[in-house]
C-alpha positions as CSV (number, residue, x, y, z in Angstrom):
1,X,-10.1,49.9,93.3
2,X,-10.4,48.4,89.4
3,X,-10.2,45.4,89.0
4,X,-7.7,45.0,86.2
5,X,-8.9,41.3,84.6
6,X,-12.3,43.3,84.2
7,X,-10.0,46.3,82.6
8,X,-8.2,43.7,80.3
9,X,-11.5,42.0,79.6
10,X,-12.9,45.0,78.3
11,X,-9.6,45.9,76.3
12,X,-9.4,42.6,75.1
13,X,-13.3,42.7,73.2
14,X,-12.2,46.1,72.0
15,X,-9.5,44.9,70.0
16,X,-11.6,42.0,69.0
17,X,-15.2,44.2,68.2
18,X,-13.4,48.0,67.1
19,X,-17.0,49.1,66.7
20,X,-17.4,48.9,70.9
21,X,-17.3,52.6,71.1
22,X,-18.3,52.8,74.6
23,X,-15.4,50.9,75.3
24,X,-13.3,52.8,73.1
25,X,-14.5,56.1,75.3
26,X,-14.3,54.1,78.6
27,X,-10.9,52.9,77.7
28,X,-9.3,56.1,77.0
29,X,-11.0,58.0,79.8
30,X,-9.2,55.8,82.2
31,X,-5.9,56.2,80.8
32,X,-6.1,59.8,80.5
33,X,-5.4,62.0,83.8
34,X,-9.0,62.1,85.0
35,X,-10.4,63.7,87.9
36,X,-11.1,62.0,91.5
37,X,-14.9,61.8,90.5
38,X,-14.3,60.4,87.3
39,X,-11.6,58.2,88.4
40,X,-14.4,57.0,91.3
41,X,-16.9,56.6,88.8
42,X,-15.2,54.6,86.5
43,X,-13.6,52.3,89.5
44,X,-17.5,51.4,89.8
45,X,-18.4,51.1,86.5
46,X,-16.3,49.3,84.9
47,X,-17.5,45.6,86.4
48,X,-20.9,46.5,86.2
49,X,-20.0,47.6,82.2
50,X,-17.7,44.2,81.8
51,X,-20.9,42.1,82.7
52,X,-23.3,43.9,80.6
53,X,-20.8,43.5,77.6
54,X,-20.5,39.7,77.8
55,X,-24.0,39.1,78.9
56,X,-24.6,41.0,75.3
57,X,-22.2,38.9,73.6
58,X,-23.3,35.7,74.9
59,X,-26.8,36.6,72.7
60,X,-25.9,34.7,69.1
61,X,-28.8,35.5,67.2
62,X,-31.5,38.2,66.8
63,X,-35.0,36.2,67.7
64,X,-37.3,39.0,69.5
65,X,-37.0,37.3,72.8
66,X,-33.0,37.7,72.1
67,X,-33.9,41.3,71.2
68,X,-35.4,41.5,74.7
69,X,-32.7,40.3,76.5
70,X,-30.7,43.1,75.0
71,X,-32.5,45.5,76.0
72,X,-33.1,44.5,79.1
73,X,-29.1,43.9,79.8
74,X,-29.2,47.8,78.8
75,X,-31.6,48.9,80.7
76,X,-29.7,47.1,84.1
77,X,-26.6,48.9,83.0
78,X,-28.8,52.7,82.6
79,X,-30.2,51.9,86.0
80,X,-26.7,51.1,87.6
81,X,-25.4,54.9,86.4
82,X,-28.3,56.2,87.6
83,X,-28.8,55.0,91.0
84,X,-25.1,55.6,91.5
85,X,-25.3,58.7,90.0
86,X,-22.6,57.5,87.4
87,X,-23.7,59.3,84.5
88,X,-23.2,62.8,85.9
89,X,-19.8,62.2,86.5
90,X,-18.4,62.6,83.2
91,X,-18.6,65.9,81.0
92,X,-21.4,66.1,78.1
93,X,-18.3,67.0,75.7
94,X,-17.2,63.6,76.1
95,X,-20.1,61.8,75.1
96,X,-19.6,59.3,77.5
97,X,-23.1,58.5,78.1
98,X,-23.9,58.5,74.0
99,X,-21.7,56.3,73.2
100,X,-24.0,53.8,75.0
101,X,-26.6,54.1,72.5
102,X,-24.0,53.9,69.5
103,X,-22.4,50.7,70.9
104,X,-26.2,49.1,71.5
105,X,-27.4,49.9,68.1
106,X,-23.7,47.8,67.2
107,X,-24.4,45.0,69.7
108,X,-28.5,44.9,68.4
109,X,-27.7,44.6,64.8
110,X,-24.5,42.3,64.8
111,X,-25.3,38.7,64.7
112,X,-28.3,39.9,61.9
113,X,-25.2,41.0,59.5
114,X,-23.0,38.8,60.7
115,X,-25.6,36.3,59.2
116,X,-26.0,38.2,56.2
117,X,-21.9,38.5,55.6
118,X,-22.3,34.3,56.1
119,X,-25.5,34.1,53.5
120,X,-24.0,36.1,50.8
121,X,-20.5,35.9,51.3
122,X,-20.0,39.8,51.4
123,X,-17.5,39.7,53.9
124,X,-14.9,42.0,52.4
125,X,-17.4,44.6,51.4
126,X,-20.2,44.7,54.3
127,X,-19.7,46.2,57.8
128,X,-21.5,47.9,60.6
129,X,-20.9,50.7,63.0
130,X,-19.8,53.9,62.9
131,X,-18.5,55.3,59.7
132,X,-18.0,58.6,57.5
133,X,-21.1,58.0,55.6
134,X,-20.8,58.5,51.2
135,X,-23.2,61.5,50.3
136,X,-21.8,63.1,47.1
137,X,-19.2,63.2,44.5
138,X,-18.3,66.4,43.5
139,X,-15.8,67.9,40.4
140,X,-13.0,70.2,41.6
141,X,-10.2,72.4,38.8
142,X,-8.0,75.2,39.3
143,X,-9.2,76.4,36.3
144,X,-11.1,75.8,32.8
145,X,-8.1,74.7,31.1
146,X,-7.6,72.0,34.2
147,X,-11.2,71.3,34.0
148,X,-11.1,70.4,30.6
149,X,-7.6,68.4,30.6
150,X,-7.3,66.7,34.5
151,X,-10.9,67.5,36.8
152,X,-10.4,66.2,40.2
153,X,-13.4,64.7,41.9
154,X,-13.9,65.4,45.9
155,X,-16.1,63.2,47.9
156,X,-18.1,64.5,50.8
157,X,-19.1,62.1,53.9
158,X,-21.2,62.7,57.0
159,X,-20.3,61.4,60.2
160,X,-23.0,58.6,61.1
161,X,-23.5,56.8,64.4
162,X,-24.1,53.5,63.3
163,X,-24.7,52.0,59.5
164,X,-25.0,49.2,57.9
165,X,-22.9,49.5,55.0
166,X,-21.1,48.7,51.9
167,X,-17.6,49.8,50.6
168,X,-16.9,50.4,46.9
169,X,-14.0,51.2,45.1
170,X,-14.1,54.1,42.9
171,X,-11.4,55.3,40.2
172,X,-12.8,58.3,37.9
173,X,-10.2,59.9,34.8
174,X,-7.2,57.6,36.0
175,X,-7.5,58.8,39.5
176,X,-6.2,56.5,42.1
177,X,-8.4,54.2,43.4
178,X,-11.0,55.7,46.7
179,X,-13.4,53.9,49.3
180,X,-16.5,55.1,49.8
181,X,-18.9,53.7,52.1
182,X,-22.5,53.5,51.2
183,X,-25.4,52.8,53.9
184,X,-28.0,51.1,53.8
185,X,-29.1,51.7,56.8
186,X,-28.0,54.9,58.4
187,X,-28.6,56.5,62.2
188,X,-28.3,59.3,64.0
189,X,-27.9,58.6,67.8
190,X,-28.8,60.7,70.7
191,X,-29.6,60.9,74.2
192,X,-32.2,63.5,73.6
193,X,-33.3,65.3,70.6
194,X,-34.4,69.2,70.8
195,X,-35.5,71.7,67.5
196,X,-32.0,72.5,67.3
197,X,-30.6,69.0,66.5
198,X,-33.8,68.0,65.0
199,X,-33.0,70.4,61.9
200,X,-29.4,68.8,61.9
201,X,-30.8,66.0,61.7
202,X,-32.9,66.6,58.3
203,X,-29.7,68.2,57.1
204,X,-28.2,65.1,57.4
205,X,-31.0,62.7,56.1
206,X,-31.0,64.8,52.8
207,X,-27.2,64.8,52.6
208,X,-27.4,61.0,53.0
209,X,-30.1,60.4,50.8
210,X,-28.8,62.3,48.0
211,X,-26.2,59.7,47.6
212,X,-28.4,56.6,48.2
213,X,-31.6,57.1,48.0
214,X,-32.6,53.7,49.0
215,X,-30.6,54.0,52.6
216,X,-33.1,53.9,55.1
217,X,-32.2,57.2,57.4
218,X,-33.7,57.1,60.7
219,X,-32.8,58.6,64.1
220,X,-32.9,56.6,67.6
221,X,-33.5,59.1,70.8
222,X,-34.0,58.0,74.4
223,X,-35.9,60.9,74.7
224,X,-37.4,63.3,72.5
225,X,-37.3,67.8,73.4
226,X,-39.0,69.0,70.8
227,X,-42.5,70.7,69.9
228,X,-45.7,68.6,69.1
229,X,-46.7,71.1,66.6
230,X,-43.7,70.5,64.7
231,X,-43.6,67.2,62.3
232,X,-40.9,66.1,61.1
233,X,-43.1,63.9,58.5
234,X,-42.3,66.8,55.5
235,X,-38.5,65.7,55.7
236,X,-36.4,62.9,54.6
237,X,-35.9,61.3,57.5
238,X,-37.7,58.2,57.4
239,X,-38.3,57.6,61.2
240,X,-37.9,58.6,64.8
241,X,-37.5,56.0,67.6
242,X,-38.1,57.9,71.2
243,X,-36.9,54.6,73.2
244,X,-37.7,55.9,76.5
245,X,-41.4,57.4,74.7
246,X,-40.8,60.8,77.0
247,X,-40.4,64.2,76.8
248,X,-36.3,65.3,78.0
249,X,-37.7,66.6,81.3
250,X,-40.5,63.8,82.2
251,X,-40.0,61.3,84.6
252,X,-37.6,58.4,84.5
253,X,-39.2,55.6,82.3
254,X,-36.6,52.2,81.0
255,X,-35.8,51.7,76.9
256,X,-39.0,49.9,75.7
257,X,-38.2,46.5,74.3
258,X,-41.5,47.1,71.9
259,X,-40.2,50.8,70.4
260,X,-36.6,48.8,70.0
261,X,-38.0,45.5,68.6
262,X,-39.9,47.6,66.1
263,X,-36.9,49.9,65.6
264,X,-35.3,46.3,64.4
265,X,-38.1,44.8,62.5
266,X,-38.9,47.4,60.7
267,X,-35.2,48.2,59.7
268,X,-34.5,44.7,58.5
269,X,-38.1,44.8,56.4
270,X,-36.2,47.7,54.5
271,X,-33.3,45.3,54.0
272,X,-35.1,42.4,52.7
273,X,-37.9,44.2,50.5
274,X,-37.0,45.0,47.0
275,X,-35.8,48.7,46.0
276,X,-36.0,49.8,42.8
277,X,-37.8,46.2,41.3
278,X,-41.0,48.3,40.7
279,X,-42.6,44.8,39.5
280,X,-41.7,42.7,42.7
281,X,-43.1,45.6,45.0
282,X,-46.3,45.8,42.9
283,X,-46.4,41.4,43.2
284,X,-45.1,41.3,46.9
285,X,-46.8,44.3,48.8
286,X,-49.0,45.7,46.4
287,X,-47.2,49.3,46.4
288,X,-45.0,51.6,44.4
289,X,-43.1,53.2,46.2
């Protein structure tokens, strides 16, 4: 049976942290008119889950050995679903066990911006997690004569598991005033990735990229279906991080702390290196580009 102050504990960080999106999923599985299994599995998990959460939230800053800590929290929670066979309750529709990797990459990255938010007093305009993702603006008229007189602009926005973002306002030919979020750092999540999601994958990157094209695109896996002959090098994505480093079918290996501490190093070198300062680049790393 649940144990409802575990239940309300979980509810509670929710509505403090909206970006828990495992949570969010675990939440509104239980209150929806589940199945015995599911019902079973959840009755287990969710203690097991409540721990893992505050053990995560106890970590305040984002030291490598920190870094290890938080994977090794997620790793005791993977290893709980899977000896209990937890994971394989719930449907692949419901992305149950995906939003596990969303709500980590949340959990990873927060104390770093909440430290940047702090350092630069960006508050108001700097968030994390998931979010419809800025990629274009576009012009829209009924006709020429509209085009001429009163264009409407249309933004497009992908759908991006976790970013590090800013939001701007925008107001173009007396428009009302629109939010668009722009990442800096944007990934794609995924339990596995095969050729099929691997090409929606680069769709995405380009999409992204053609609206920033300094937002570091990357794509985090625990494991990884697709063809060694194919190489995803030619593409704009700028990295793929196989955190289990295993083929979908292999055997059972735990996230490596090293792929996910360079996943993290290597993400907040992007943020802290200069973009478009040609000059500093050339005087701080000796590159262009």
């Amino acid at each position: 049976m649940l144990n409802k102050s575990d239940f309300d504990f979980i509810s509670q960080l929710k509505d403090d942290y909206p970006q828990l999106s495992h949570a969010s999923n675990m939440l509104v599985k239980y209150k929806s008119n589940l199945k015995d299994l599911e019902k079973n599995a959840l009755d287990l998990l969710v203690p097991e889950y409540a721990k893992y959460l505050k053990n995560m939230l106890d970590i305040k800053t984002y030291h490598d050995e920190d870094i290890r800590k938080k994977v090794q929290h997620l790793n005791t929670y993977y290893n709980f679903m899977r000896e209990h066979g937890l994971d394989r309750a719930f449907s692949s529709q419901g992305k149950f066990r995906l939003t596990i990797l969303e709500e980590f990459l949340f959990l990873l990255f927060k104390d770093y911006v909440n430290h940047i938010k702090h350092q630069t007093n960006s508050h108001d305009v700097l968030d994390s997690g998931a979010v419809k993702a800025y990629s274009n603006i576009y012009f829209k008229a009924r006709d020429f004569d509209n085009f001429i007189q009163s264009p409407e602009i249309g933004i497009n926005e992908k759908d991006q598991d976790y970013a590090i973002y800013r939001t701007f306002d925008i107001s173009i030919n007396h428009e009302p005033t629109r939010q668009i979020r722009i990442p800096a750092v944007a990934i794609e999540a995924k339990t596995y990735i095969d050729k099929t999601m691997l090409d929606t994958i680069i769709a995405t990157a380009e999409k992204i990229k053609s609206g920033n094209p300094h937002t570091r695109f990357i794509a985090v896996t625990e494991r990884y279906d697709v063809s060694y002959s194919v190489d995803p090098a030619y593409s704009r994505i700028d990295q793929i991080y196989v955190l289990r480093r295993a083929m979908r079918k292999k055997e059972w290996m735990d996230i490596d702390e090293t792929v996910v501490l360079r996943m993290f190093h290597e993400t907040i070198g992007h943020l802290e290196r200069p973009w478009s300062d040609v000059e500093a680049r050339i005087k701080n790393e000796g590159i262009v580009i």
